[in-house]
N, CA, C and O atoms as a Maestro MAE file, in Angstrom:
{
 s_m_m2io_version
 :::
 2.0.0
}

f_m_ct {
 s_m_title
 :::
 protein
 m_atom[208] {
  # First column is atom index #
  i_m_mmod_type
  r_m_x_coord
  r_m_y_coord
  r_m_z_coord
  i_m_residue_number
  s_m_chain_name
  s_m_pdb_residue_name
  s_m_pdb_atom_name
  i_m_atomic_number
  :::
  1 25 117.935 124.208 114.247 1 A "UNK " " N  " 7
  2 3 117.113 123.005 114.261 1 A "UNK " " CA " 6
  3 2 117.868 121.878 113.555 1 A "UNK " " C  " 6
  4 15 118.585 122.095 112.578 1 A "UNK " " O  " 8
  5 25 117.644 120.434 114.189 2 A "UNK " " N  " 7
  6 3 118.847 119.295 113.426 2 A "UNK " " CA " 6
  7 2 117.683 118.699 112.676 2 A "UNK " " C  " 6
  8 15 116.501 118.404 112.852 2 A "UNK " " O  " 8
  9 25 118.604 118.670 111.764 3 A "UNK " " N  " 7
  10 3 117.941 118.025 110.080 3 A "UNK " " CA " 6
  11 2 116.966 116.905 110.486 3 A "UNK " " C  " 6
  12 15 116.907 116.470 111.636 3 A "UNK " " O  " 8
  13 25 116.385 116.570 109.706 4 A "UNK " " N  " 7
  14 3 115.762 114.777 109.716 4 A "UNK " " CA " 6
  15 2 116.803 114.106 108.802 4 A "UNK " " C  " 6
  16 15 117.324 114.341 107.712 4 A "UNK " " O  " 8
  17 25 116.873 112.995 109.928 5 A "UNK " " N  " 7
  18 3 117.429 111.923 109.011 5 A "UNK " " CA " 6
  19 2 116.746 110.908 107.929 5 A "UNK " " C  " 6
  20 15 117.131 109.769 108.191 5 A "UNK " " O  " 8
  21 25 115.867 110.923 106.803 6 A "UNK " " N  " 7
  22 3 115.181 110.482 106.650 6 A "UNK " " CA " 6
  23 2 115.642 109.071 106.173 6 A "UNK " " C  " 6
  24 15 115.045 108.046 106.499 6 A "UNK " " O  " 8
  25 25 116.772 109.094 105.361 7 A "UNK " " N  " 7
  26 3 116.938 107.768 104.796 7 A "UNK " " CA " 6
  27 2 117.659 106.913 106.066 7 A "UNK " " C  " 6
  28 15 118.039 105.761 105.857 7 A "UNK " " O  " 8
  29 25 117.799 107.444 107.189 8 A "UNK " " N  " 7
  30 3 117.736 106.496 108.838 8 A "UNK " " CA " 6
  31 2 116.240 105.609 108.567 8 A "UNK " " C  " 6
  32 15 115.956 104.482 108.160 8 A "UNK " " O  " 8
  33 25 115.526 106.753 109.021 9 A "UNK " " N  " 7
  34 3 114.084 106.238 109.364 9 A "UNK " " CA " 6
  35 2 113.471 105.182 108.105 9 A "UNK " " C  " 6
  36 15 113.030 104.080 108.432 9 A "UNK " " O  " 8
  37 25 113.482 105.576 106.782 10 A "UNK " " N  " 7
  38 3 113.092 104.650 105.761 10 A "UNK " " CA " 6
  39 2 113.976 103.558 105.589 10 A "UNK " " C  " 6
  40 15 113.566 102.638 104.881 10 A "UNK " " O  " 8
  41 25 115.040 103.472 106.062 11 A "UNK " " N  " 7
  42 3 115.765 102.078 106.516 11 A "UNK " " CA " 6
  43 2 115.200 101.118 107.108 11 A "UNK " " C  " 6
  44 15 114.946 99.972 106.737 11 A "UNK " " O  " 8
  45 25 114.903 102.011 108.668 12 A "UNK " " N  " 7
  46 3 114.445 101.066 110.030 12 A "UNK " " CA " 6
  47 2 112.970 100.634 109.464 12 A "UNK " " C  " 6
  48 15 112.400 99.568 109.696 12 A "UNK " " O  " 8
  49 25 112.610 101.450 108.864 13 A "UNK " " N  " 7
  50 3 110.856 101.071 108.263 13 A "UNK " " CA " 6
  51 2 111.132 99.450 107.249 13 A "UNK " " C  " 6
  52 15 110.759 98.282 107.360 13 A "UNK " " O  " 8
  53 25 111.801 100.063 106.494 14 A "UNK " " N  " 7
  54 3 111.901 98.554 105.376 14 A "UNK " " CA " 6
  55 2 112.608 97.571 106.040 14 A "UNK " " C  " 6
  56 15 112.463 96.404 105.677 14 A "UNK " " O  " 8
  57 25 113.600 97.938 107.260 15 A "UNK " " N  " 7
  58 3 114.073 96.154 108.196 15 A "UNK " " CA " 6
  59 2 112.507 95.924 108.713 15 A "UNK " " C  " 6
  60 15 111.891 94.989 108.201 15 A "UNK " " O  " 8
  61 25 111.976 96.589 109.519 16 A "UNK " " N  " 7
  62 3 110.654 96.101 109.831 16 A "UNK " " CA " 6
  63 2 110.068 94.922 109.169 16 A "UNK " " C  " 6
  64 15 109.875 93.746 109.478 16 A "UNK " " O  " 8
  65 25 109.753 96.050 107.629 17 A "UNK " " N  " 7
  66 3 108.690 95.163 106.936 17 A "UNK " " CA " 6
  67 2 109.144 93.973 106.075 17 A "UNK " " C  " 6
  68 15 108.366 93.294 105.404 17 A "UNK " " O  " 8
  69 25 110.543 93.769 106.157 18 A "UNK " " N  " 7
  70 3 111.012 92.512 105.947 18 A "UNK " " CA " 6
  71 2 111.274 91.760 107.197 18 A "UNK " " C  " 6
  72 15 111.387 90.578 106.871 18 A "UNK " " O  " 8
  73 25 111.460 91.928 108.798 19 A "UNK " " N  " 7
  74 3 111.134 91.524 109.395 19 A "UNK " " CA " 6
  75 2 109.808 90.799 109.376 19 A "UNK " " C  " 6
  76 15 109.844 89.585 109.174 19 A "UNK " " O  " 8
  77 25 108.804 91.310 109.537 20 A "UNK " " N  " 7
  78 3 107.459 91.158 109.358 20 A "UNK " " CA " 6
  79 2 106.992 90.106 108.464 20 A "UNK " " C  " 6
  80 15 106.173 89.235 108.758 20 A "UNK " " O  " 8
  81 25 107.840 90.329 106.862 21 A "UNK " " N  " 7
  82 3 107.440 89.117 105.953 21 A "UNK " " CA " 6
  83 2 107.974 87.713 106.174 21 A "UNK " " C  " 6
  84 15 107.527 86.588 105.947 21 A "UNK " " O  " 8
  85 25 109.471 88.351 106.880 22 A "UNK " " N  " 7
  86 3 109.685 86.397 107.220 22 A "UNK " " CA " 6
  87 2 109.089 86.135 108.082 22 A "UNK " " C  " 6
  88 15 108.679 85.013 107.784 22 A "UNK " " O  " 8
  89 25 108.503 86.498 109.516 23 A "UNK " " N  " 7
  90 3 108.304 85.861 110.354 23 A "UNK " " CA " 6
  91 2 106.652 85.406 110.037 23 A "UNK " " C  " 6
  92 15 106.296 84.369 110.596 23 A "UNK " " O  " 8
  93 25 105.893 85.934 109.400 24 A "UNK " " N  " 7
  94 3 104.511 85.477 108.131 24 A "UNK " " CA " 6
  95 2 105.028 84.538 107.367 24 A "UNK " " C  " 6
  96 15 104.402 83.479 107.412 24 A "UNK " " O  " 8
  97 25 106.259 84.561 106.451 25 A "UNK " " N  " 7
  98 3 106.424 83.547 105.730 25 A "UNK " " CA " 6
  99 2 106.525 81.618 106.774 25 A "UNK " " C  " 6
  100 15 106.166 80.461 106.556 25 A "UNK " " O  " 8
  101 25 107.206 82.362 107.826 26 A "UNK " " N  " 7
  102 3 108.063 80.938 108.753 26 A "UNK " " CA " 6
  103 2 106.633 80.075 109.345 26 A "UNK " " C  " 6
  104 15 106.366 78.884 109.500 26 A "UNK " " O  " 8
  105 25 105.930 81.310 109.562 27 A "UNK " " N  " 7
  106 3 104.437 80.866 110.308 27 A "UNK " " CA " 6
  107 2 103.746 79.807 109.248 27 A "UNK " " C  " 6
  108 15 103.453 78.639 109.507 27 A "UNK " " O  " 8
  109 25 103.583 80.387 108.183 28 A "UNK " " N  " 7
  110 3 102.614 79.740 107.163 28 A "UNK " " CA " 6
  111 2 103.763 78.445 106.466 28 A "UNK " " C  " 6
  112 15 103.327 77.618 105.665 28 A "UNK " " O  " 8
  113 25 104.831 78.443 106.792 29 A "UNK " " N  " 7
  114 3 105.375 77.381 106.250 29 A "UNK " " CA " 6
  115 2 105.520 76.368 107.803 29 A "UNK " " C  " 6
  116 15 106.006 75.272 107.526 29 A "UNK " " O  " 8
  117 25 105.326 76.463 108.731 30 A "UNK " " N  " 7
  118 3 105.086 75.870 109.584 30 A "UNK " " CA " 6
  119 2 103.553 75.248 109.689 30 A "UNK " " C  " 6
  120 15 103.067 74.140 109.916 30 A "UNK " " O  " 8
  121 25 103.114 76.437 109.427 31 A "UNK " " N  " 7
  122 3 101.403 75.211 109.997 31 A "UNK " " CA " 6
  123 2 101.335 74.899 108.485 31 A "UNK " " C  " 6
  124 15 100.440 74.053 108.486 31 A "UNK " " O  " 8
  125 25 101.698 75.039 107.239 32 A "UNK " " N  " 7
  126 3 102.075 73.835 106.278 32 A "UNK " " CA " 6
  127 2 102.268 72.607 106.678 32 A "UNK " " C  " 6
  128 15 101.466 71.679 106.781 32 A "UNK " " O  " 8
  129 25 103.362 72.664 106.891 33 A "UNK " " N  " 7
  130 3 104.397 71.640 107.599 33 A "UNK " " CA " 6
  131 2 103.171 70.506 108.707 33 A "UNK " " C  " 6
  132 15 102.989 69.328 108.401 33 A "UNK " " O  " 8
  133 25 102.671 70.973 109.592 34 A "UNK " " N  " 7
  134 3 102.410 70.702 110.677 34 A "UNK " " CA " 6
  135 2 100.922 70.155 109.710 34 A "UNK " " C  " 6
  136 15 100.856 68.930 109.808 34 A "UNK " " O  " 8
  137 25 100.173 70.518 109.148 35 A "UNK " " N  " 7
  138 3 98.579 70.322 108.785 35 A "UNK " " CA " 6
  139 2 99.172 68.839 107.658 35 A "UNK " " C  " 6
  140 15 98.368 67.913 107.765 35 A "UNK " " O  " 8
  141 25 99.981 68.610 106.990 36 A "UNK " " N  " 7
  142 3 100.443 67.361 106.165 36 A "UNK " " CA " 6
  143 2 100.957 66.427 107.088 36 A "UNK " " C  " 6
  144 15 100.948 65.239 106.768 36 A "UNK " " O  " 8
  145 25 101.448 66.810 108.294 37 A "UNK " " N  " 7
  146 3 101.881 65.695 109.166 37 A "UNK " " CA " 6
  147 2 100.872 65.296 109.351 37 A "UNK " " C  " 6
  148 15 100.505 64.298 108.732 37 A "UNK " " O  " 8
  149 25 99.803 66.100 110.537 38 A "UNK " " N  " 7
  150 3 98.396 65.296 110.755 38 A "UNK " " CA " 6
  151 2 97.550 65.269 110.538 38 A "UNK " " C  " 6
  152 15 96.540 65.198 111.238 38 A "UNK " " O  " 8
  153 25 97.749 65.335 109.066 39 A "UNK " " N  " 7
  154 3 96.439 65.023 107.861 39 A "UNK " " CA " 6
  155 2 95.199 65.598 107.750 39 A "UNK " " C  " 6
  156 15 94.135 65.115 107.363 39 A "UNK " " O  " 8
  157 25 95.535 66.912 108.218 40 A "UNK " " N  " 7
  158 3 94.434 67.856 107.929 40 A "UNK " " CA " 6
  159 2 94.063 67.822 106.395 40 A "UNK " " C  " 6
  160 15 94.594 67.345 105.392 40 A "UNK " " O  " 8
  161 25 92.897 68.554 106.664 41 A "UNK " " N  " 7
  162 3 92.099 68.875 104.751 41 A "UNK " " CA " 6
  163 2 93.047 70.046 104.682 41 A "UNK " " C  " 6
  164 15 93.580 70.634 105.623 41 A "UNK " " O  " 8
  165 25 93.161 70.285 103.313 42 A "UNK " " N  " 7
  166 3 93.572 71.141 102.799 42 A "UNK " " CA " 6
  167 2 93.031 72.911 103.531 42 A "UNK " " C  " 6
  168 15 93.522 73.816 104.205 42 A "UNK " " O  " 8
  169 25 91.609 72.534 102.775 43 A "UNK " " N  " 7
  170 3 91.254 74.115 103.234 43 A "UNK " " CA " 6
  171 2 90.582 74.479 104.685 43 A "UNK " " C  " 6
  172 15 89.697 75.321 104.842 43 A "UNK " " O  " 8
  173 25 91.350 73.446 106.012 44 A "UNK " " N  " 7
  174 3 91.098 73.766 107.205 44 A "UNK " " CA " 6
  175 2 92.555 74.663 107.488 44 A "UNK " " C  " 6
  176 15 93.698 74.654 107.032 44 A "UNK " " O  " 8
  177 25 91.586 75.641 108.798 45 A "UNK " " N  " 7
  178 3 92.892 76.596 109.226 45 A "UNK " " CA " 6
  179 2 92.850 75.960 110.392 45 A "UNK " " C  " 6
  180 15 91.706 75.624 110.698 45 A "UNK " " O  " 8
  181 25 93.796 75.629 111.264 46 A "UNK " " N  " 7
  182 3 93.920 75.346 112.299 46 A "UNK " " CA " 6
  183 2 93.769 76.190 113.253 46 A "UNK " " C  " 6
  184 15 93.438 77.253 112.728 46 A "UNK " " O  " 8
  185 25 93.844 76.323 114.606 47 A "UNK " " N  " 7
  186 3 93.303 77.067 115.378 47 A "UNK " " CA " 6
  187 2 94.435 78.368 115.924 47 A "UNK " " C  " 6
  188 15 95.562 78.057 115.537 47 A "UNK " " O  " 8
  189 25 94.444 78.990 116.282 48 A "UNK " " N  " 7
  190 3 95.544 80.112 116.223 48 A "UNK " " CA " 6
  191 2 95.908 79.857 117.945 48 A "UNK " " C  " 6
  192 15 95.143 79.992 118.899 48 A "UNK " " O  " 8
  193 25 97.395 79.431 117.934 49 A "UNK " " N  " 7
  194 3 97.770 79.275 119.538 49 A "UNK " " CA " 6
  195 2 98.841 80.557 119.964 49 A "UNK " " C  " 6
  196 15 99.718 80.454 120.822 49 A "UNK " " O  " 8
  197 25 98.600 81.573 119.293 50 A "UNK " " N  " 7
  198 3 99.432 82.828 120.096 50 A "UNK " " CA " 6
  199 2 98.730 83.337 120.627 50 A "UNK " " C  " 6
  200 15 97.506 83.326 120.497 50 A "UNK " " O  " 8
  201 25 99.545 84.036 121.524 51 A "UNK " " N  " 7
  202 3 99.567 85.301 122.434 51 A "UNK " " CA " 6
  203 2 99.832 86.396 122.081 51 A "UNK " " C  " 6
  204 15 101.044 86.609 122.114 51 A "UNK " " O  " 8
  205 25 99.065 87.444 121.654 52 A "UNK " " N  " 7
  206 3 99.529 88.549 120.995 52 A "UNK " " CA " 6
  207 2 98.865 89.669 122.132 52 A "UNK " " C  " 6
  208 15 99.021 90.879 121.970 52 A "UNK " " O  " 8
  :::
 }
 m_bond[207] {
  # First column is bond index #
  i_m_from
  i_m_to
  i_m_order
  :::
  1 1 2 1
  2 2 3 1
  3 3 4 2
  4 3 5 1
  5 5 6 1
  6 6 7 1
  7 7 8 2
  8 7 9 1
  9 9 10 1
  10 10 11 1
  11 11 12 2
  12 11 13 1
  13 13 14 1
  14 14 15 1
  15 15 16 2
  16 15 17 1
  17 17 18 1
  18 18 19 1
  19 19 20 2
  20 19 21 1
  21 21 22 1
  22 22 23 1
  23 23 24 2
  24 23 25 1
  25 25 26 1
  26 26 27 1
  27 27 28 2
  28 27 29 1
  29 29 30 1
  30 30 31 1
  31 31 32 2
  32 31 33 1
  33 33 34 1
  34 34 35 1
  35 35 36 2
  36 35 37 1
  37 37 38 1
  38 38 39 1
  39 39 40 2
  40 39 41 1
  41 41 42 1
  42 42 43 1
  43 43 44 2
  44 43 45 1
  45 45 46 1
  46 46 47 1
  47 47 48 2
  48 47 49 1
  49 49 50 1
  50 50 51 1
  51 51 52 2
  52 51 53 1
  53 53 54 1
  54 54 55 1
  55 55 56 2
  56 55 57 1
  57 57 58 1
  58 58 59 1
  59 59 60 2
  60 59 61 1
  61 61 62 1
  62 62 63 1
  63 63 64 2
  64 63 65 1
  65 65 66 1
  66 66 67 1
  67 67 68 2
  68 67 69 1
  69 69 70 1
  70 70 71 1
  71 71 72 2
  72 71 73 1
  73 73 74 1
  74 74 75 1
  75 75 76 2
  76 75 77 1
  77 77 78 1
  78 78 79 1
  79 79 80 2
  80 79 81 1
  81 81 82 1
  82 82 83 1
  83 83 84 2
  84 83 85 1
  85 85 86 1
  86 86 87 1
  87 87 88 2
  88 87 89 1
  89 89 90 1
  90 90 91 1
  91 91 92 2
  92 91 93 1
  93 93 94 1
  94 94 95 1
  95 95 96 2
  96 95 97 1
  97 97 98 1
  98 98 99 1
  99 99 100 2
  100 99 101 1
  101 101 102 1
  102 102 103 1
  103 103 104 2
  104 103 105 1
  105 105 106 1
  106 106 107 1
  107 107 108 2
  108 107 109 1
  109 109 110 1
  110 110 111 1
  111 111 112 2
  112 111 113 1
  113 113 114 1
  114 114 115 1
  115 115 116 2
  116 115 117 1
  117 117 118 1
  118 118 119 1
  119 119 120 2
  120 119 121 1
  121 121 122 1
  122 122 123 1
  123 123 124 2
  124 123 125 1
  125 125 126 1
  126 126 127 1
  127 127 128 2
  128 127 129 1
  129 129 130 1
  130 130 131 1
  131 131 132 2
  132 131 133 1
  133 133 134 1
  134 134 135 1
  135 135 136 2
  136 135 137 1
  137 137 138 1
  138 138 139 1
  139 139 140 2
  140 139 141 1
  141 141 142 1
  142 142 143 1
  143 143 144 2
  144 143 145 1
  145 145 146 1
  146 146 147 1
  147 147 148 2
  148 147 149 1
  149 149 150 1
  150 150 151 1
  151 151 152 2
  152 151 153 1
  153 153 154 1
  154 154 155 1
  155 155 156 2
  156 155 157 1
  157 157 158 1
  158 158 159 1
  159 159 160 2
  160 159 161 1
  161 161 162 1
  162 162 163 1
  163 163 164 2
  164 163 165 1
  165 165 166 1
  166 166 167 1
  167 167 168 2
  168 167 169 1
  169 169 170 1
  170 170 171 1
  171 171 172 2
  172 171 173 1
  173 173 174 1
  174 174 175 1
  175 175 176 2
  176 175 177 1
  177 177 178 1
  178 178 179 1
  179 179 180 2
  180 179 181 1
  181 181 182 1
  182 182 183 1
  183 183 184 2
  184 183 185 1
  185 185 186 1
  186 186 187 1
  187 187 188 2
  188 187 189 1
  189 189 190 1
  190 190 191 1
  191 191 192 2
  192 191 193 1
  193 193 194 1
  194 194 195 1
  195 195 196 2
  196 195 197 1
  197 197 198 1
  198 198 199 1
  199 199 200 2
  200 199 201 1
  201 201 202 1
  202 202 203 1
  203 203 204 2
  204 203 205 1
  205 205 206 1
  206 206 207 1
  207 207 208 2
  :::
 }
}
């Protein structure tokens, strides 16, 4: 029987979840970005335009 590779798999897991945090970080610094241009209130969320 072939071994597990584990510290493979707990690699590909933690690129993930730093994957995951920038592309959350880029989002929320974008509709930042975007809610001070057109003068939204502070504690409005804007409307969610993805496709998931």
């Amino acid at each position: 029987m072939a071994k597990s590779n584990y510290s493979y798999e707990k690699r590909q897991k933690e690129i993930a979840k730093k994957k995951k945090r920038e592309e959350k970080r880029q989002k929320k610094l974008k509709q930042k970005t975007e809610g001070t241009q057109d003068g939204e209130a502070q504690g409005e969320v804007p409307p969610a335009n993805e496709s998931e």
